[in-house]
N, C-alpha and C positions, 0 to 999 in steps of 0.2 A: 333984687329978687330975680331979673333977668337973667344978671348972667351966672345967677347961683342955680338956677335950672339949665343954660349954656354949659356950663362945667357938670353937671349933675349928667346929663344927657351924653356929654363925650365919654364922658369916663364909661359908660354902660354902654356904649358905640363900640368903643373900642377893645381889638381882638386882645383876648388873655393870652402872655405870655408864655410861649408852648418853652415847659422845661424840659434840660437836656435830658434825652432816656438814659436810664439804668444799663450799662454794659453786661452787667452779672442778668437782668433779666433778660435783654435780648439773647443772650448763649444761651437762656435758660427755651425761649422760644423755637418753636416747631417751624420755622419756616427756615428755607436756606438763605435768603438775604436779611431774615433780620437775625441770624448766626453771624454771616459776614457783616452788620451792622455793629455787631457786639465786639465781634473780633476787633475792628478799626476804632468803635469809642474806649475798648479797655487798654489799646495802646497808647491814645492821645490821652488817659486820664492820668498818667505818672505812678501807677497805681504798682507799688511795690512788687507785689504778686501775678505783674502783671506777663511777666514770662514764665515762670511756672504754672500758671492759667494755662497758657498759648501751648507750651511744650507740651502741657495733659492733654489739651484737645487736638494734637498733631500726634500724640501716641494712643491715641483713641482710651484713654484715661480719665476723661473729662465726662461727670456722670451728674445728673440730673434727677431729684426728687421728684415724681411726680406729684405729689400732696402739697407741695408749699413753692415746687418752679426753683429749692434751694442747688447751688452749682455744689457738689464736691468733687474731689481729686482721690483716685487709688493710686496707691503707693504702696506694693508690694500687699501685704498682708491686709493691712491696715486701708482706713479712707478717713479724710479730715476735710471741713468745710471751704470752700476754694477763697472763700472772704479774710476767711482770720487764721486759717492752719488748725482749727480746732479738731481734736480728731472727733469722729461720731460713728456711733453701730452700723453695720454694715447691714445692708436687707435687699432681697429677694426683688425688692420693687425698681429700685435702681438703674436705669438705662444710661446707655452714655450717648452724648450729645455728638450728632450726625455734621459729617464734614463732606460736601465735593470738590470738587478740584477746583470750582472759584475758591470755595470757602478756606483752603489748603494752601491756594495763593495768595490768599489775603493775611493767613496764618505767618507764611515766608516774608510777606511785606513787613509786614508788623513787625516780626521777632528781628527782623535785618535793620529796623529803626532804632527796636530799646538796644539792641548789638551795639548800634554805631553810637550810641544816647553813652551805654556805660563807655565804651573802648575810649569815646571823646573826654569821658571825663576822669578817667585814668591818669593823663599823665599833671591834672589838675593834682591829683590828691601826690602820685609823686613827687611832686614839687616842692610838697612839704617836708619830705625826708624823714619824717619819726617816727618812733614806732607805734603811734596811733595811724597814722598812713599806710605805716606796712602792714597792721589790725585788718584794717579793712580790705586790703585789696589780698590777704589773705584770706579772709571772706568769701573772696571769689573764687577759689579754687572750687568750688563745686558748682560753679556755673553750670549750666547745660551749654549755652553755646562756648565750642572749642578756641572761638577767637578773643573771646572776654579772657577766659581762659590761661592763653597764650600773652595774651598784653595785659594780663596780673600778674604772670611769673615774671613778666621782662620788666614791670614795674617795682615788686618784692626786690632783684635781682641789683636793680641800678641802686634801686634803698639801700640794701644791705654791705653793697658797693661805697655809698656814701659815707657810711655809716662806721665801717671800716677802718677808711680813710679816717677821717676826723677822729674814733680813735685811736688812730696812730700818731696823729699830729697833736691831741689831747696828750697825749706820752711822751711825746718829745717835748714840748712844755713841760711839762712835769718831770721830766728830764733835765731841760735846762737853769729851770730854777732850782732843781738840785744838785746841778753842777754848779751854779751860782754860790749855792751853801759851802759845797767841799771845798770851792776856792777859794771863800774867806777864812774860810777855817786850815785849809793851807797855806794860803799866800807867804803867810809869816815864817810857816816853817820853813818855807821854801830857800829863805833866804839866810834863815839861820843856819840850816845845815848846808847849804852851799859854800857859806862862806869856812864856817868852823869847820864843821863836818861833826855837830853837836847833833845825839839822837836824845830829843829833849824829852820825854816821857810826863813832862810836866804840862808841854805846849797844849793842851785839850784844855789844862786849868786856867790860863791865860782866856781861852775865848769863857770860861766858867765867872770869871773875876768881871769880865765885861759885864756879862749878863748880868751878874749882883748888881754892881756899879748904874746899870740902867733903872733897877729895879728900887736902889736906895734913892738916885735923882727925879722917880717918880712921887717918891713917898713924902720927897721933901717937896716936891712944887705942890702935891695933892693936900701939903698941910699947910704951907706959908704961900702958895701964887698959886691955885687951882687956874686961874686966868691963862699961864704958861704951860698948862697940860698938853697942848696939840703941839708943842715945840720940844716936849721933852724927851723924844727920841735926839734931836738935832742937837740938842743941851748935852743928852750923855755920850752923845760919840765922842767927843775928844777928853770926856770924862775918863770914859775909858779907857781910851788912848792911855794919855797920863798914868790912873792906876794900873792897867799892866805891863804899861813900858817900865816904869818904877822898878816892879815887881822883878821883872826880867832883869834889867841891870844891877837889882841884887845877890840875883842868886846866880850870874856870871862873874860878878867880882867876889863873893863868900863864896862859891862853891867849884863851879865849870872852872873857872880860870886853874884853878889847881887840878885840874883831873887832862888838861888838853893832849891827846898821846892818847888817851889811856878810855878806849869805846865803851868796854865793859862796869870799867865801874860810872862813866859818867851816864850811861843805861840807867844803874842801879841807883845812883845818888838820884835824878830824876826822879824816877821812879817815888822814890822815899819824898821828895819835895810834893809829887803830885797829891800823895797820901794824907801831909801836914796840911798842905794848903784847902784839900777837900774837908778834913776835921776838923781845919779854923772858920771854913764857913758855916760848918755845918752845929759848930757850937756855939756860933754868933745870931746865925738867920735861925740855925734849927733846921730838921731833916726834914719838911714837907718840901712842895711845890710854891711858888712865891708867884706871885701874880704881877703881870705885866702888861699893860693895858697898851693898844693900838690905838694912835691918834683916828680921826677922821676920816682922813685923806689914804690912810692904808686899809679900810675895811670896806668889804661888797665886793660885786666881780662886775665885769661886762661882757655881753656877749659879743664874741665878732665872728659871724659865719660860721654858728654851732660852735665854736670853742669857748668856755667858759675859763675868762682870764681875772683873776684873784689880782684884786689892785695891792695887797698884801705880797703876794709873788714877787710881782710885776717891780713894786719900789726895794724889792730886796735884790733883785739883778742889776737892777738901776746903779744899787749903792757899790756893788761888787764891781760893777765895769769902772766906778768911780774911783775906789779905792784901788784898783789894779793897776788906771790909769796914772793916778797918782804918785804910785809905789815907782811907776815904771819914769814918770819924766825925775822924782827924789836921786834913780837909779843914773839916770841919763844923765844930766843935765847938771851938778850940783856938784860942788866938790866933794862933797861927804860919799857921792852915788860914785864919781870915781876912786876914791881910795878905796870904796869896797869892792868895786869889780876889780880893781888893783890884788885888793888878799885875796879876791877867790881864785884869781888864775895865778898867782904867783904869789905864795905871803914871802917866802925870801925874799925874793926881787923885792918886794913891797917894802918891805924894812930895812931892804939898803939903801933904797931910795928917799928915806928918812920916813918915811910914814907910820904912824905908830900903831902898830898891829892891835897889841890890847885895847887902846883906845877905841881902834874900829869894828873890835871883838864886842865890846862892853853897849856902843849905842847900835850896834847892826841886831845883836841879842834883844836891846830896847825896843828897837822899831818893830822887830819879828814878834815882842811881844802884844806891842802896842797895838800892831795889827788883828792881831789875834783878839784881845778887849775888842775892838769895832766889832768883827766878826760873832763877839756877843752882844751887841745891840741888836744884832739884824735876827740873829737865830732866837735870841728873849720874843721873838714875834710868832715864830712859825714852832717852840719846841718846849717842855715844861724848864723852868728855872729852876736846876736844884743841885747839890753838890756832886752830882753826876753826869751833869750836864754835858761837859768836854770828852768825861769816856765813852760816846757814842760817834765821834770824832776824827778822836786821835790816831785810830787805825786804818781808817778812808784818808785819811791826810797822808801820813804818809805812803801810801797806794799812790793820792794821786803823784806826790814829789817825785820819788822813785819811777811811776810810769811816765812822766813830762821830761825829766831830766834834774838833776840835783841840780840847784841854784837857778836855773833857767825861769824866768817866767812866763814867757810866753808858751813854754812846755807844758807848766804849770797848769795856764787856762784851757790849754789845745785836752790838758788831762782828764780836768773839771769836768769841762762840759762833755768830753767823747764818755767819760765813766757812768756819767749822772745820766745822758740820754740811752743809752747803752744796758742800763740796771733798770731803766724805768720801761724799755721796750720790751726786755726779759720775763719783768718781773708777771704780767696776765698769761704768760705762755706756763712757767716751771717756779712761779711763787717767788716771794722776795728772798728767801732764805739763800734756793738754790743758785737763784739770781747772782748773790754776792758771792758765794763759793764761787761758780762759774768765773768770775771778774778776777776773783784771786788766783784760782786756776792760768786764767789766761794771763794775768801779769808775771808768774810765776816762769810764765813757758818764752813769756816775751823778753825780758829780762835776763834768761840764758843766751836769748840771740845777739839782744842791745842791751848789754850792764850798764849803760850810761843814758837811758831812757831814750824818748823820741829827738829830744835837741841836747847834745850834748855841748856843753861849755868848750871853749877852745881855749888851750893854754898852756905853757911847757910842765907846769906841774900840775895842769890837770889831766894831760896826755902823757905824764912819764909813771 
C-alpha cells in the first residue's frame, strides 16, 4: 500500500511533459519571436511544404485567418491553405503575417538549410540513373531556390548522359548478337563461293533444313525421352549438320557440278532448288510456324550495369565464335582445309598437283552446307520456324561475303559483326528499313572502290 501511494504521489509530482509547439500556429502568432520560433520549428519538422511556407512569408505572401489563426499562401489570383495546398475563398479579412529583419534572417537560415537538405540529396537520387530518378529531380525545376535548381539540371543532365550511353552500348549488343546471326548464316556460304565461285540461291534453305531438323529432334525426344529435352539443342546440332551437308552434296553432284563456268544458269538452277526444297517442307510439316522450345540454361536475361543480356543471345554468340573457330582450325590444320585453300587460290595448280578438284567441290559444298543446318539450330531459337525461314537470310549473307571478302573468313566475321553493329546503331535514328537500304548503299559504293571486299584472298588466279 505504501509504495502504491510512493508511485501514486510521483507520478502527480511530476512536471507534464511540455509538447512540441505547432510551427503553422507560431507563424500564425502576433508576436515577432514566436514568428521566428515558427520559422525555425517548420524548418527542422521535414515538412514538405516547408519552403513554399518560408518563400510566402519572405515575399510577404504568407496570410493569416483571423477567425481560426488558419496560415494560407497567395499565389497570384488565387489563395490555398499553407497545410495542404487546398485552395480556399479569398476574403477581405486576411492579413499577411509580419516579418523583421530577425525574423527575415531567420527566413534565409532556414531556407539555406532545406537548400542544402535538397541539393545534398541530389546526387543520392542521381545515382540511381532511371527515369524514376530523372521524374523527380525534374520535379524540381520549379524550385524557388535557383541552386536546387541549378543541381537538378546538372543532375537530369548526367542521367540522361547515362542513359544515352547504355543505350548505345544496349545497341551494340544488339548488334553483335546479330552479327553473330549473319555469321552463321554466312559462314558456309563463304566458303562455298570462295572456293567454287557457286551463287547458291539455295544456301537460306540449308540453314531452313537445320531448323526443321532441330524441331523434328525435339518432337522425337518430347515423345520417346522427355528426360533429354534440356540436351536437345546439343543432340540436333550435328543432326543438322548431317541433313544439310547431305543435302548439299546432292545437289553439287545432280546439279552445280554440270553448270561450273556457267554463273547464270547455276543462279537460276538454285533458285529453282530453293523453291522445291521450300514446297517439300512445306507439304511435309505444312505452312504454319513450328515450335521450338529453349532448354533452361538459354532463357531469362541478367543484368550487368543497366544492360539487359538475354542468356538466349549470349549462348548463340557463344556457338558462332565456336563454330567459326572450328571451321577455321578444319581450314587450317587438316589435310582436307589445305586442299581447299589449295582450289580456292589456284584450282589448276590444284589438279596438277594430283588433288581432286570435284572431290573438294562435292565435301567443301557439304560442309558449307553443313554449316548452314547449325546455323538453323541457333536461329530455331531467336526467329519463327517455317518454310521461309532462310529467305530472310540469304541476302544479308551474301552482303556480308561480298563486304569481308570471297572466301576469307576472317573477312567474314570482321563483316558480321561491323554490319550487325552498324544496322542496330542506325536503326532508332532512320528506322530499320532505311537502316538496311543505307547498308546496301554503302556496300554498294564500297565495292566499286574494293571488288575483292575488306581481305582479299591471295593467289595467282585469284589476282589474275
Amino acid at each position: 500500500m505504501l509504495r502504491l501511494l510512493t508511485l501514486l504521489f510521483l507520478l502527480l509530482a511530476a512536471p507534464a511533459q511540455a509538447q512540441a509547439p505547432d510551427p503553422y500556429g507560431q507563424l500564425a502568432g502576433d508576436g515577432y519571436a514566436e514568428i521566428e520560433a515558427g520559422v525555425s520549428g517548420l524548418a527542422a519538422s521535414g515538412d514538405s511544404r516547408a519552403d513554399a511556407i518560408l518563400s510566402a512569408l519572405s515575399d510577404g505572401r504568407l496570410l493569416v485567418r483571423p477567425g481560426d489563426k488558419a496560415l494560407l499562401i497567395r499565389q497570384g489570383g488565387t489563395v490555398a491553405e499553407a497545410r495542404t495546398g487546398a485552395a480556399v475563398a479569398d476574403g477581405p479579412d486576411l492579413r499577411p503575417v509580419r516579418a523583421n529583419n530577425r525574423v527575415r534572417r531567420a527566413i534565409e537560415a532556414a531556407r539555406g538549410q532545406l537548400d542544402a537538405d535538397r541539393i545534398a540529396a541530389i546526387p543520392a537520387i542521381q545515382a540511381r540513373g532511371d527515369g524514376d530518378a530523372m521524374g523527380i529531380l525534374r520535379g524540381l525545376a520549379a524550385d524557388p531556390s535557383e541552386a536546387v535548381r541549378a543541381a537538378s539540371a546538372r543532375g537530369i543532365a548526367a542521367i540522361e548522359t547515362r542513359l544515352a550511353l547504355l543505350g548505345a552500348l544496349q545497341n551494340v549488343w544488339y548488334g553483335i548478337s546479330l552479327g553473330s546471326v549473319l555469321l552463321l548464316a554466312a559462314i558456309g556460304l563463304a566458303i562455298t563461293f570462295g572456293v567454287m565461285g557457286v551463287i547458291n540461291m539455295a544456301h537460306g534453305e540449308m540453314v531452313m533444313l537445320g531448323a526443321y531438323t532441330t524441331y523434328g529432334v525435339q518432337e522425337l525426344i518430347r515423345t520417346q525421352a522427355p528426360a533429354l529435352f534440356g540436351w536437345s539443342l546439343a543432340i540436333s546440332i550435328p543432326c543438322a549438320f548431317l541433313v544439310a551437308g547431305l543435302v548439299g552434296v546432292l545437289i553439287e553432284r545432280f546439279i552445280i557440278r554440270f553448270l561450273y563456268g556457267r554463273p547464270l544458269e547455276t543462279l537460276l538452277a538454285t533458285f529453282g532448288v530453293s523453291l522445291a526444297l521450300q514446297q517439300g517442307v512445306r507439304s511435309i510439316f505444312g505452312p504454319t510456324n513450328r515450335e521450338v522450345g529453349a532448354p533452361a540454361f538459354m532463357s531469362g536475361a541478367v543484368d550487368v550495369y543497366g544492360l539487359s543480356i538475354t542468356w538466349g543471345r549470349m549462348w548463340i554468340i557463344v556457338f558462332a565464335m565456336a563454330v567459326f573457330l572450328g571451321l577455321l582450325f578444319v581450314l587450317r590444320k587438316t589435310s582436307f582445309g589445305l586442299k581447299t585453300r589449295a582450289v580456292t587460290q589456284n584450282r589448276r595448280m590444284a589438279a596438277a598437283m594430283g588433288i581432286r578438284t570435284p572431290y573438294v567441290d562435292a565435301l567443301t559444298f557439304g560442309l558449307g552446307s553443313g554449316i548452314a543446318g547449325m546455323a538453323g539450330v541457333a536461329l530455331s531459337q531467336i526467329d519463327n520456324v517455317s518454310p521461309n525461314l532462310g529467305q530472310g537470310y540469304i541476302i544479308d549473307s551474301f552482303l556480308v561475303v561480298v563486304f569481308g571478302g570471297v572466301g576469307n573468313l576472317w573477312g567474314t566475321l570482321v563483316a558480321a559483326l561491323t554490319l550487325g553493329v552498324v544496322n542496330k546503331l542506325a536503326e532508332p535514328y532512320i528506322g530499320a528499313v532505311l537502316a538496311k537500304i543505307g547498308l546496301l548503299i554503302f556496300i554498294i559504293l564500297f565495292i566499286q572502290k574494293r571488288p575483292r571486299g575488306l581481305f582479299a584472298l591471295k593467289g595467282r588466279a585469284v589476282e589474275s
